[in-house]
TIPALO-52585 format. One record per residue (C-alpha): chain; x, y, z. Coordinates in pm, whole numbers. Layout:
# residues N
NODE lodren x y z
NODE A X Y Z
...
This chain:
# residues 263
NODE lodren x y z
NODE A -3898 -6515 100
NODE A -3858 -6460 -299
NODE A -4052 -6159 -281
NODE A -3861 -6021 65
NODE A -3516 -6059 -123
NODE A -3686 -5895 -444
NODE A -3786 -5571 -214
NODE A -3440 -5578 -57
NODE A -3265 -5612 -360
NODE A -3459 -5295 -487
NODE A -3343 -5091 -177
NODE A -2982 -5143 -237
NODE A -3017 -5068 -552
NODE A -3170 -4745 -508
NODE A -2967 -4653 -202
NODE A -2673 -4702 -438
NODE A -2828 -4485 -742
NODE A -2866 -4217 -452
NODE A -2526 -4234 -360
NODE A -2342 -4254 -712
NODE A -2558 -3941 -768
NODE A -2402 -3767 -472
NODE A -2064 -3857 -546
NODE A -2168 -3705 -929
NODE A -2294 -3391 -756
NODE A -2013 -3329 -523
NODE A -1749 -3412 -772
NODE A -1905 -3150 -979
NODE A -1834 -2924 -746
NODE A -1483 -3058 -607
NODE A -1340 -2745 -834
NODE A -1530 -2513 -598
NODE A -1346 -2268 -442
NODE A -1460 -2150 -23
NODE A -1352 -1864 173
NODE A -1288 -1968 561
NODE A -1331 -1737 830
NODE A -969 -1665 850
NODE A -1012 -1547 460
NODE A -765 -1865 308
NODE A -892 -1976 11
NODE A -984 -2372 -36
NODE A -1091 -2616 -270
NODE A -1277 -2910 -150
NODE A -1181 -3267 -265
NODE A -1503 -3482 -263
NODE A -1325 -3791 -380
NODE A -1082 -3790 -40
NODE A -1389 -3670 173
NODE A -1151 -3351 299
NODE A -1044 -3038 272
NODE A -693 -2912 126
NODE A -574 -2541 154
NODE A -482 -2401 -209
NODE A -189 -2227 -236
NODE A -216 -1897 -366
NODE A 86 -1639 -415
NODE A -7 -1400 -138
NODE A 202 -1072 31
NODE A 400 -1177 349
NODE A 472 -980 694
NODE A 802 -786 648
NODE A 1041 -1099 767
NODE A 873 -1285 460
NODE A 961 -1001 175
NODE A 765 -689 239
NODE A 1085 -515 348
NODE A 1344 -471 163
NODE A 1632 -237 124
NODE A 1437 14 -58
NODE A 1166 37 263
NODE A 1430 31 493
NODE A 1573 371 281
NODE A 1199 505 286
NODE A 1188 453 674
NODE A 1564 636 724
NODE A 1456 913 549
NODE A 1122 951 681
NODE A 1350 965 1058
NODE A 1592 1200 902
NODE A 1354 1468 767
NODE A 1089 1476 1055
NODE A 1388 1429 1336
NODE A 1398 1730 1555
NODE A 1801 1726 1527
NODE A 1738 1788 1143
NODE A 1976 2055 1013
NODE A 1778 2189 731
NODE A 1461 2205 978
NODE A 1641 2367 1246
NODE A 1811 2655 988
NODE A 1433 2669 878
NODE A 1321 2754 1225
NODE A 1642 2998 1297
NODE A 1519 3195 1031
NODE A 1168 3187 1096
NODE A 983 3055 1355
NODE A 729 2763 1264
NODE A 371 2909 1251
NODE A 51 2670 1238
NODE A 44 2614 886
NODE A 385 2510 905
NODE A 308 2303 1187
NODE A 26 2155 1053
NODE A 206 2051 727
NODE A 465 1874 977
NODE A 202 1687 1127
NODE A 27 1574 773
NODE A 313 1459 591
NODE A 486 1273 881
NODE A 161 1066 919
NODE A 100 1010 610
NODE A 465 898 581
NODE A 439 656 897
NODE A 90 534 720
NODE A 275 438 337
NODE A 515 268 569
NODE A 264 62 777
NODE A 65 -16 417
NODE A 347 -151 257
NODE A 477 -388 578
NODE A 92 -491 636
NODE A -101 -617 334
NODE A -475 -725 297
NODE A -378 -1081 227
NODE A -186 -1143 501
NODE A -519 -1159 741
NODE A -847 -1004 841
NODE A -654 -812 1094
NODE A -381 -677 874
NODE A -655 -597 579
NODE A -838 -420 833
NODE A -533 -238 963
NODE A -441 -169 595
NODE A -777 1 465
NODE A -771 217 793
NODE A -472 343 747
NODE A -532 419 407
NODE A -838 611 527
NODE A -651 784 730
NODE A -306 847 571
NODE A -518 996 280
NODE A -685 1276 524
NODE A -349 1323 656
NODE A -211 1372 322
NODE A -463 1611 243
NODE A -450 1872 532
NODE A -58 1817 492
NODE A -62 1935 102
NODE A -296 2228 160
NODE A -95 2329 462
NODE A 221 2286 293
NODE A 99 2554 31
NODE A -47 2785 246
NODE A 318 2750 391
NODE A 487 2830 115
NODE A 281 3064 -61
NODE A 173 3289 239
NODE A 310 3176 574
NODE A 665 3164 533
NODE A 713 3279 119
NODE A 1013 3519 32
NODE A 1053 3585 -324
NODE A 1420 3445 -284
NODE A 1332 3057 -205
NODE A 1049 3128 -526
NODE A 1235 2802 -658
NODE A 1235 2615 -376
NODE A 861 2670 -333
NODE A 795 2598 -695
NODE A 989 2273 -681
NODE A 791 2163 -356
NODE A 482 2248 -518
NODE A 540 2030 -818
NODE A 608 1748 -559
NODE A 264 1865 -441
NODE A 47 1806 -696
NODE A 207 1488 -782
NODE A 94 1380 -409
NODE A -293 1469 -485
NODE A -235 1331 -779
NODE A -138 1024 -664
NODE A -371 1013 -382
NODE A -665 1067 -559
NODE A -541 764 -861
NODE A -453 557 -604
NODE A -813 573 -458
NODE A -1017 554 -726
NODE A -781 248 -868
NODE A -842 49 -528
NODE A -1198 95 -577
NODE A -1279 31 -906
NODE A -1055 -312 -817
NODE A -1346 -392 -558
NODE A -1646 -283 -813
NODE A -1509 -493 -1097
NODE A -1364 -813 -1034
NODE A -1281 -960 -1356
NODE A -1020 -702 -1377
NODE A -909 -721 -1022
NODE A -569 -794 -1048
NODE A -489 -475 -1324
NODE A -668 -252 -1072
NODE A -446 -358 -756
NODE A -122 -326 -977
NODE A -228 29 -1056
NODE A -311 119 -697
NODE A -12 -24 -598
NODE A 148 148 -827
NODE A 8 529 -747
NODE A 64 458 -404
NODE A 429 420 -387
NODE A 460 707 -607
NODE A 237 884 -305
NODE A 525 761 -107
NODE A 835 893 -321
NODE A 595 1224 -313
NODE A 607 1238 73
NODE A 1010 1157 59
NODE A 1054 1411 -199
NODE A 1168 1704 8
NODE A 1404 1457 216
NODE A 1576 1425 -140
NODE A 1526 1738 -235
NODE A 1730 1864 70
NODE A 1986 1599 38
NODE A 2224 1868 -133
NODE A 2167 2125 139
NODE A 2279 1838 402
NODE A 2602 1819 201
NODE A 2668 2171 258
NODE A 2504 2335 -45
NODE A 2324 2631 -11
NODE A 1905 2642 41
NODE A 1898 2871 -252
NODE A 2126 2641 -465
NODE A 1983 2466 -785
NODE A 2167 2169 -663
NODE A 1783 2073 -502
NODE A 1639 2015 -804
NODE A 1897 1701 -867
NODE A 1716 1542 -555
NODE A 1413 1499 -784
NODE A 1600 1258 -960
NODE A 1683 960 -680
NODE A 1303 1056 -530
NODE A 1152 917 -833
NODE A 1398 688 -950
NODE A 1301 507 -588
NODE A 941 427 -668
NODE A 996 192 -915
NODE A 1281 19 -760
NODE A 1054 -1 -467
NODE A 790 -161 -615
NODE A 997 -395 -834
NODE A 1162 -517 -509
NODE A 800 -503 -302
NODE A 659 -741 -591
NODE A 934 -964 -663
NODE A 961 -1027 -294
NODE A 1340 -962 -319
NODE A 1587 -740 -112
NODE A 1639 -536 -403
């Protein structure tokens, strides 16, 4: 009997050894930080035997701050300039009918319009769906953007140029190459963000940053024709003062966009 309660006593004592050391292990690890399935981010709590969401600071759908009133000005212009009632675009066609350059550069900029709109109401963190929505659309705005810029020049360098509107088309350019500039930054800022983590965070500000800018590009000549809706002429200098609200709007924007705020 002494030497049965000896063996048990040794047991219990190792079972408990073995289970201090688990507790050890796992508390090591109770900092540890797992992606679910749905892509939330949680921290495990070995002491309480359970698992506890973390709260992280995360983008919203647009009822929980992605729009605000500087979106909801990007989206009224974007309507106003592509709108088939558009004055300026119907004077444009009076003159001259559209050919498929012109067309073309329609087609490009309104999408890639519709697609800065979609990016900015539907971010990555809100859900696998929504980041999946968001890089495709960014895939495809970008092409968009593209055949929309080169169009655009052909249009106003060949298709449609008349050495009268020479300002006009040397204004639009301008707004042009700030696009592919843009585009290209904004790229190559969202992808160095993926390739080096430690610096993830400065890389997503900068992306976000080159990509409302992309935005302000593509509402450029919706400000740059606000002058002309207010009666001025198409050859009037007045356009150039529509520069100044375009790009005065991307900041705002993004202020508003990150501080979650109506304006």
């Amino acid at each position: 009997v002494f030497t049965f309660s000896l063996e048990l006593t040794s047991v219990v004592a190792d079972t408990g050894k073995q289970e201090m050391s688990a507790m050890a292990h796992s508390a090591e690890g109770a900092n540890d930080i797992t992606k679910l399935p749905d892509g939330e981010l949680c921290a495990v709590d070995a002491m309480d035997i359970e698992v506890q969401v973390k709260e992280v600071p995360k983008a919203q759908w647009l009822w929980r701050g992605n729009c605000t009133a500087w979106t909801v000005l990007g989206l009224a212009l974007t309507v106003t300039m592509f709108s088939p009632t558009n004055k300026a675009m119907q004077n444009s066609r009076a003159r001259q009918p559209f050919g498929p350059c012109m067309v073309l550069h329609l087609v490009g900029s309104a999408t890639i319009s519709v697609a800065c709109l979609g990016n900015v109401l539907v971010t990555p963190s809100t859900g696998p769906r929504a980041r999946l929505f968001h890089r495709w659309m960014g895939r495809f705005g970008l092409l968009a953007s593209a055949i929309g810029l080169v169009s655009g020049l052909a249009t106003a360098w060949y298709e449609r140029f008349k050495p009268e509107l020479i300002g006009l088309f040397a204004g639009l350019t301008a707004v042009a190459l700030l696009q592919a500039t843009s585009s290209v930054l904004g790229y190559v800022s969202i992808r160095r963000a993926k390739a080096d983590p430690e610096n993830f965070d400065i890389h997503l500000k900068r992306h976000k940053w080159w990509m409302f800018v992309l935005w302000a590009s593509c509402l450029g000549p919706a400000f740059f024709r606000v002058p002309q809706y207010l009666g001025a002429s198409s050859k009037s200098p007045l356009m150039f003062l529509g520069l100044i609200p375009a790009f005065a709007w991307a900041p705002l924007a993004l202020r508003a966009y990150e501080k979650r705020s109506l304006l």
